[in-house]
C-alpha positions in Angstrom: 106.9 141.8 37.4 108.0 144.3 39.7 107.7 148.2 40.1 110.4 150.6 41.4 109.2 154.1 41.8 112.3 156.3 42.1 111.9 160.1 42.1 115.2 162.0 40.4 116.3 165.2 39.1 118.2 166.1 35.9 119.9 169.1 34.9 121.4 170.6 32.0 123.3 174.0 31.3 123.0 174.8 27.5 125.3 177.3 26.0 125.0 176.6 22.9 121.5 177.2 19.8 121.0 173.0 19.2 118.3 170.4 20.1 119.2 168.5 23.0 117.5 165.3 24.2 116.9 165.9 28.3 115.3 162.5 28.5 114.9 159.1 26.8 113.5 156.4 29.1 114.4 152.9 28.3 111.4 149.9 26.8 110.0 149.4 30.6 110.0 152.8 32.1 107.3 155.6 32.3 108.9 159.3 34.0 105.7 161.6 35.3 107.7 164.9 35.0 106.2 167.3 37.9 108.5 170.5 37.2 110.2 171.9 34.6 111.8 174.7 35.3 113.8 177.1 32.3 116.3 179.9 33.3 117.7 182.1 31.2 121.6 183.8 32.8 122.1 185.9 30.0 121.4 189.6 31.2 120.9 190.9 27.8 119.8 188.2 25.5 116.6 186.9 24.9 116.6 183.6 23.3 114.0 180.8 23.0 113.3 177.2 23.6 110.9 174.6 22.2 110.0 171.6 24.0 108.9 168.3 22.5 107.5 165.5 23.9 108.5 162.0 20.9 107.7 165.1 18.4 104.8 166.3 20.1 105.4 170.0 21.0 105.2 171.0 24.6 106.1 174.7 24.3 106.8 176.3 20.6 109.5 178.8 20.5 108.8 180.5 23.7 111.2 183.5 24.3 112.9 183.5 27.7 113.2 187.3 29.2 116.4 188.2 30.4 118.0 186.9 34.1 115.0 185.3 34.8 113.4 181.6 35.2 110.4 180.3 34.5 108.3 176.9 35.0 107.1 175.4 31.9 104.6 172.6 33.5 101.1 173.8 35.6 100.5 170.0 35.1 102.5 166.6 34.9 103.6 165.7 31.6 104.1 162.1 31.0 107.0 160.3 28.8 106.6 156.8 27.9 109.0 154.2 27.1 111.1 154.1 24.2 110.3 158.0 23.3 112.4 161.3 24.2 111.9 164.8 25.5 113.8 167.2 24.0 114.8 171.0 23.6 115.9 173.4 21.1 117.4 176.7 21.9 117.7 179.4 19.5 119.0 183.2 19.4 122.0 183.9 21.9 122.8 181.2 24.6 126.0 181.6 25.6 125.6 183.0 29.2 123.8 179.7 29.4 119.8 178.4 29.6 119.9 176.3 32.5 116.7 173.5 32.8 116.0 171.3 36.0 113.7 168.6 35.7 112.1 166.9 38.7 110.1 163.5 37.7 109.2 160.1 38.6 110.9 157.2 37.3 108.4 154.1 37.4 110.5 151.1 36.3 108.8 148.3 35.4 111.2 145.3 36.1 110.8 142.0 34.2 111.5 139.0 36.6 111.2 135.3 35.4 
């Protein structure tokens, strides 16, 4: 068995009040999420977003000020295999919530 370690970003733009799975690693991977980082673009509104890690909630309905960002992790957050991170954004989001995720991608290849 082998092990590829790649580090990778992700990004979304939501404009829209839904849950939206941000990542779903496949059987054999494991991500170590080191930043998460939420910015609100709306000048006016205030909406909020709730994190959850396979159901597990990271951050419950935490309301994002106005024209500003803000990082959600002080520590890494692990996401196994075979499970998803996801957010849901409520209130106003049209200007847009913009997330960035940087993590690690361990990949754990089966060879025979």
């Amino acid at each position: 068995m082998a092990v590829v370690n790649q580090y990778k970003f992700y990004g979304k733009t939501i404009t829209a009040a839904e849950t939206n799975t941000l990542l779903s690693p496949g059987a054999t991977e494991t991500l170590i999420i080191k930043s998460l980082r939420v910015t609100n673009k709306s000048g006016s509104n205030t909406p909020t977003i709730t994190i959850k890690n396979n159901a597990f909630e990271i951050v419950n309905t935490q309301t994002l000020s106005t024209g500003t960002s803000v990082e959600i992790l002080t520590l890494p957050l692990i996401v196994e295999g075979s499970t998803s991170l996801t957010a849901t954004t409520a209130g106003t989001v049209s200007d847009g919530v913009v997330i960035g995720i940087s993590y690690l991608d361990i990949n754990k290849e089966i060879t025979t």
